[in-house]
C-alpha positions as CSV (number, residue, x, y, z in Angstrom):
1,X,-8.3,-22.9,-11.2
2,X,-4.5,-22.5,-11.7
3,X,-5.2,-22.4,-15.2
4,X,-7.5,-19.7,-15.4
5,X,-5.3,-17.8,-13.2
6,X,-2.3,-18.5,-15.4
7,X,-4.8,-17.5,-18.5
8,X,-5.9,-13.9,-16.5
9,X,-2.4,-13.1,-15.6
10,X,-0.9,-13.5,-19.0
11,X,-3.9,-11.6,-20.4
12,X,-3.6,-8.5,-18.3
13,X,0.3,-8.0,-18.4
14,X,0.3,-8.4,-22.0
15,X,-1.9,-5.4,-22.8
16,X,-0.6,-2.0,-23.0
17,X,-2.9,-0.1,-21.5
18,X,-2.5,-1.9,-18.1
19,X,1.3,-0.7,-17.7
20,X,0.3,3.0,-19.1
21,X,-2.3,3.1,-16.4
22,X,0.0,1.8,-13.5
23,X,2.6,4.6,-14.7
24,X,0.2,7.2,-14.0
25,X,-0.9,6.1,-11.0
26,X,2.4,5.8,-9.5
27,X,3.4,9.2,-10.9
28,X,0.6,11.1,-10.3
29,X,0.6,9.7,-6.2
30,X,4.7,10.8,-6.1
31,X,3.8,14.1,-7.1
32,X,1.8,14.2,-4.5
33,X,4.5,12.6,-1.9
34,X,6.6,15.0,-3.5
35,X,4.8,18.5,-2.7
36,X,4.2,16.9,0.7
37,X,7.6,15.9,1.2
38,X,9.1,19.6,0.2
39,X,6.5,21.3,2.5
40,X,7.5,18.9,5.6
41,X,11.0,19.2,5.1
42,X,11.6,21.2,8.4
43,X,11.1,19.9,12.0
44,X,8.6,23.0,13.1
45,X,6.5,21.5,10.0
46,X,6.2,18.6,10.2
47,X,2.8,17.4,11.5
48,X,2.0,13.9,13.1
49,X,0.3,12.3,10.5
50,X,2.5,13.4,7.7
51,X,4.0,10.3,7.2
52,X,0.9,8.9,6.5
53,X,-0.1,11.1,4.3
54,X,3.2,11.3,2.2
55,X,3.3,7.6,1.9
56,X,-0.7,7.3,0.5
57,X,-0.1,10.2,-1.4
58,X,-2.9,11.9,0.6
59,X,-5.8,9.3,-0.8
60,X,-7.8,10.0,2.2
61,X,-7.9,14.1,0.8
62,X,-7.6,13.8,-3.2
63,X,-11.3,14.2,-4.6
64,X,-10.2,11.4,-7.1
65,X,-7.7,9.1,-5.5
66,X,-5.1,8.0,-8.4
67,X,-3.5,4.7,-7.3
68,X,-7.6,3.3,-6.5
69,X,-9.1,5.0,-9.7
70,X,-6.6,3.6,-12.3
71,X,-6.9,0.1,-10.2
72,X,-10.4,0.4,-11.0
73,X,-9.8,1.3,-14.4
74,X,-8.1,-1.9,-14.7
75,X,-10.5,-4.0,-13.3
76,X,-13.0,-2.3,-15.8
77,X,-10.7,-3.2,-18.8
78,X,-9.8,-6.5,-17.4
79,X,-13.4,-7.4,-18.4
80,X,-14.6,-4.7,-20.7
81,X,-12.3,-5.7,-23.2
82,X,-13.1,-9.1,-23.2
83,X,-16.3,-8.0,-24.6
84,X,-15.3,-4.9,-26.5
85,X,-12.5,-7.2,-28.7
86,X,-15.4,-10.5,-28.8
87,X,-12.7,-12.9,-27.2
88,X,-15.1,-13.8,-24.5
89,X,-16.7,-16.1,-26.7
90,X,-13.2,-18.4,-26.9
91,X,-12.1,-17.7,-23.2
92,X,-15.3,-19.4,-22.5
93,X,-15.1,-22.0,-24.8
94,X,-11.3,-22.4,-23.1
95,X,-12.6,-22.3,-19.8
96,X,-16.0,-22.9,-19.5
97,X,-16.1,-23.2,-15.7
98,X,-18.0,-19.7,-15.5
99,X,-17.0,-19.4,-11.1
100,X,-14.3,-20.5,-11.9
101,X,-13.0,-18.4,-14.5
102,X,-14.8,-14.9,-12.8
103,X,-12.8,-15.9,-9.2
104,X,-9.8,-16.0,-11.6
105,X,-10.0,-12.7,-12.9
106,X,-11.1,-10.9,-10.3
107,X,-8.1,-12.4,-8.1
108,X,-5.7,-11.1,-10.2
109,X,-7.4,-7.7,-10.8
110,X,-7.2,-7.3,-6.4
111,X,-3.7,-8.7,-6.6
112,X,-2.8,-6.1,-9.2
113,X,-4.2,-3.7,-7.3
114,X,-2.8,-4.5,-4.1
115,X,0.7,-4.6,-5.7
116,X,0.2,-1.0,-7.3
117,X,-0.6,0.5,-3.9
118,X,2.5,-1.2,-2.5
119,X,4.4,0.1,-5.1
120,X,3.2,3.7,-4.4
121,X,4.0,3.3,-0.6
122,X,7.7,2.0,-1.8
123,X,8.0,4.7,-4.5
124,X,6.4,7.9,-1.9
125,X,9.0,6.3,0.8
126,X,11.9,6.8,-1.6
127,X,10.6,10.7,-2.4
128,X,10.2,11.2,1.2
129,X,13.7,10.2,1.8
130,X,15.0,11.9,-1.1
131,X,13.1,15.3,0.0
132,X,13.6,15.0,3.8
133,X,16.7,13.3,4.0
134,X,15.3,10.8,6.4
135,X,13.2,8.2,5.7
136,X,9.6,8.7,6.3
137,X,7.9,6.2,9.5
138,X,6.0,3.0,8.2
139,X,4.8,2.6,12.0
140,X,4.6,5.8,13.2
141,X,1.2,7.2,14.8
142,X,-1.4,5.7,12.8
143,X,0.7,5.4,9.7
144,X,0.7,1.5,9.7
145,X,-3.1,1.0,10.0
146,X,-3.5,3.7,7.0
147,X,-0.9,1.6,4.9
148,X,-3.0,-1.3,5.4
149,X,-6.1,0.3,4.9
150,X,-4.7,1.8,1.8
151,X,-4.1,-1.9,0.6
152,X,-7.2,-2.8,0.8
153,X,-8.6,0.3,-0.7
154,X,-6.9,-0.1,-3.9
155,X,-7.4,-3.5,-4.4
156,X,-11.6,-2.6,-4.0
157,X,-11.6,-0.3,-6.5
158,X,-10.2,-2.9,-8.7
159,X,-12.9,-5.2,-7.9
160,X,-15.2,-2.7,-8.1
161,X,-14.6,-1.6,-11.6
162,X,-14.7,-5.6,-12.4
163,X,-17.9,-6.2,-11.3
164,X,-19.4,-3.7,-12.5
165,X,-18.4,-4.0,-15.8
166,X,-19.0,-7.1,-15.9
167,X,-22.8,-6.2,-14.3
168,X,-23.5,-4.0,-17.2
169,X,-21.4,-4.7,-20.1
170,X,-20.5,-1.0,-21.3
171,X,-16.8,0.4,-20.1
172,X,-17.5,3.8,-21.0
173,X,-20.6,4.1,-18.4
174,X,-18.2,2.2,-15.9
175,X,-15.5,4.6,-16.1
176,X,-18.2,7.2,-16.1
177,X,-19.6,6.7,-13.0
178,X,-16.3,5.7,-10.9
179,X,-15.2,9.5,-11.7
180,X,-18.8,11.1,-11.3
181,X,-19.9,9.3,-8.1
182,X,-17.2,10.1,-5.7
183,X,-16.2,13.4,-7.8
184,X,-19.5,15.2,-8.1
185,X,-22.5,12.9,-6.7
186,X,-21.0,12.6,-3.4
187,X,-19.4,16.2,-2.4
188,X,-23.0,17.1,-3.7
189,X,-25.2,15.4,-1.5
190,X,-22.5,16.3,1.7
191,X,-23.3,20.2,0.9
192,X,-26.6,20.0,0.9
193,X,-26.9,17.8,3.9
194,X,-25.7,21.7,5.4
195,X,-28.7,23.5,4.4
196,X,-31.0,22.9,7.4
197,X,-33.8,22.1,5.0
198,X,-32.1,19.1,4.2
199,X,-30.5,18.0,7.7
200,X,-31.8,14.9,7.1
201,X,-29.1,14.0,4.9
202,X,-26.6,14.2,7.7
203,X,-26.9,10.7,8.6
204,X,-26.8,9.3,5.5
205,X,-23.6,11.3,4.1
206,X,-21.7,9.4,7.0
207,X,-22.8,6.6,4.6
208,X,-21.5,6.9,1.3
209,X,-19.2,4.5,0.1
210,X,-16.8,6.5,-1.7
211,X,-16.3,9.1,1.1
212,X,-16.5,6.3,3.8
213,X,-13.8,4.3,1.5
214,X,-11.3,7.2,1.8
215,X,-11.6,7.0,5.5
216,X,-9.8,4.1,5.6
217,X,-6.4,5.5,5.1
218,X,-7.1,7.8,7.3
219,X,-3.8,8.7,9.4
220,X,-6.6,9.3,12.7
221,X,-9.2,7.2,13.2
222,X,-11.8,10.0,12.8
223,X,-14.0,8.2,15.3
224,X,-12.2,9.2,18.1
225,X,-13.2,12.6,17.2
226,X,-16.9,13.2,18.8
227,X,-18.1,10.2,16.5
228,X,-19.7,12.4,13.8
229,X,-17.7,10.0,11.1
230,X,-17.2,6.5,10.6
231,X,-14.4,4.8,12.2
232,X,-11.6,3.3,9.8
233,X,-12.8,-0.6,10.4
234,X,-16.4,0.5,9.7
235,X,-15.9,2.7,6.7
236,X,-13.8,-0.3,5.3
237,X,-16.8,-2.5,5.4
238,X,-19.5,0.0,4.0
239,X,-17.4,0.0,1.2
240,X,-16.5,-3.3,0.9
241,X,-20.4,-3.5,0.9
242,X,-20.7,-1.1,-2.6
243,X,-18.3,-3.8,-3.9
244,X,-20.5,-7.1,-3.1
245,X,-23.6,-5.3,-3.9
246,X,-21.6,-5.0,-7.1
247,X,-20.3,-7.9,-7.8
248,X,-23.0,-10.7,-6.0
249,X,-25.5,-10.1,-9.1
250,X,-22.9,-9.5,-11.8
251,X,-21.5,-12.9,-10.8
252,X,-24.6,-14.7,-10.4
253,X,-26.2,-12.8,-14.1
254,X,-22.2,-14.3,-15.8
255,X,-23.6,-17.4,-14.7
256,X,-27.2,-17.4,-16.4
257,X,-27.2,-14.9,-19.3
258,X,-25.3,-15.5,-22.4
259,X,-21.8,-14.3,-23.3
């Protein structure tokens, strides 16, 4: 196992593409912290949660949020181009402990992605300072059970866009579908669940993962608002069941099919 963790680390942090997309994450969310730090610069303004919000770069409102989709993009390369560039074929012949070498990528793709969502907190702390003149509150409120959610968040999105690359073999449709889904599919069905022809929707909106994954950096657990949403504990897991609906076939069809 140590080798095929070894092999998966050196892999990713020697293509180019993965520092790119960790640059733009990290830039994109401090623009965020920025505008949010520059508009919460006074007392008066400040709300409660704004901590929270500054330090996630406001994942839980962004349609698209930018530290969890370029994770997933990672996670989608991290296997994609293993097939795109044919070097699956020696990696197997390297190691051809199949479990063994899938639990070795996709723990490095969720500790990548972890470590980029850190990173964003530590970089959005130092632009809250910097705009504020104070540093913003890692405990404050609800902040610290966002950061942690956010964590987790990120680091799903990277297994996300693992398995399901490795499910159905074609990056393009991956990347595809991580920016339609939670960009158009989702916000689509949630307005029509508010024509009263299709009420019946209502239910199930409270249900999709993407949406119900952004709850769980929420900087108020929504639940203790008249329960029409998720909590943050039960959002977490609907979306941590997308991921192993994902990733239970796509590990068990790497085991049987050929590379």
């Amino acid at each position: 196992m140590s080798d095929a963790l070894r092999f998966e680390w050196v892999r990713l942090r020697t293509v180019r593409s993965t520092y790119w997309l960790l640059g733009m994450a990290l830039l994109l969310n401090a623009l965020i912290a920025l505008a949010i730090g520059l508009a919460t610069r006074s007392e008066e303004s400040r709300a409660f949660e704004s901590d929270g919000l500054l330090l996630t770069g406001a994942t839980q409102f962004v349609p698209l949020p930018f530290a969890a989709v370029f994770a997933g993009i990672i996670g989608v390369l991290s296997v994609g181009h293993e097939y795109r560039h044919g070097t699956i074929r020696p990696t197997l012949t390297a190691l051809p402990r199949r479990s063994v070498l899938i639990a070795a990528k996709l723990a490095v793709v969720a500790a990548v992605g972890a470590l980029l969502a850190v990173a964003s907190v530590a970089l959005n702390w130092l632009v809250g300072l910097l705009t504020r003149g104070e540093p913003p509150s890692l405990t404050g409120g609800a902040t610290a059970a966002a950061l942690v959610g956010y964590v987790a968040f990120v680091a799903l999105w990277a297994l996300l866009g693992a398995g399901a690359t490795l499910l159905v073999r074609n990056v393009i449709g991956v990347i595809v579908a991580l920016l339609v889904l939670p960009l158009i599919v989702e916000p689509l069905l949630s307005a029509l669940s508010n024509v009263p022809a299709l009420d019946w929707l209502t239910p199930i909106v409270r249900y999709l993962p993407f949406g119900a994954g952004s709850r769980m950096v929420a900087t108020v657990d929504v639940s203790d608002f008249g329960g029409e949403q998720l909590g943050r504990v039960a959002s977490g897991l609907v979306f941590a069941g997308l991921v192993a609906l994902v990733l239970v076939p796509a590990w068990v069809l790497f085991e049987r099919r050929d590379a």
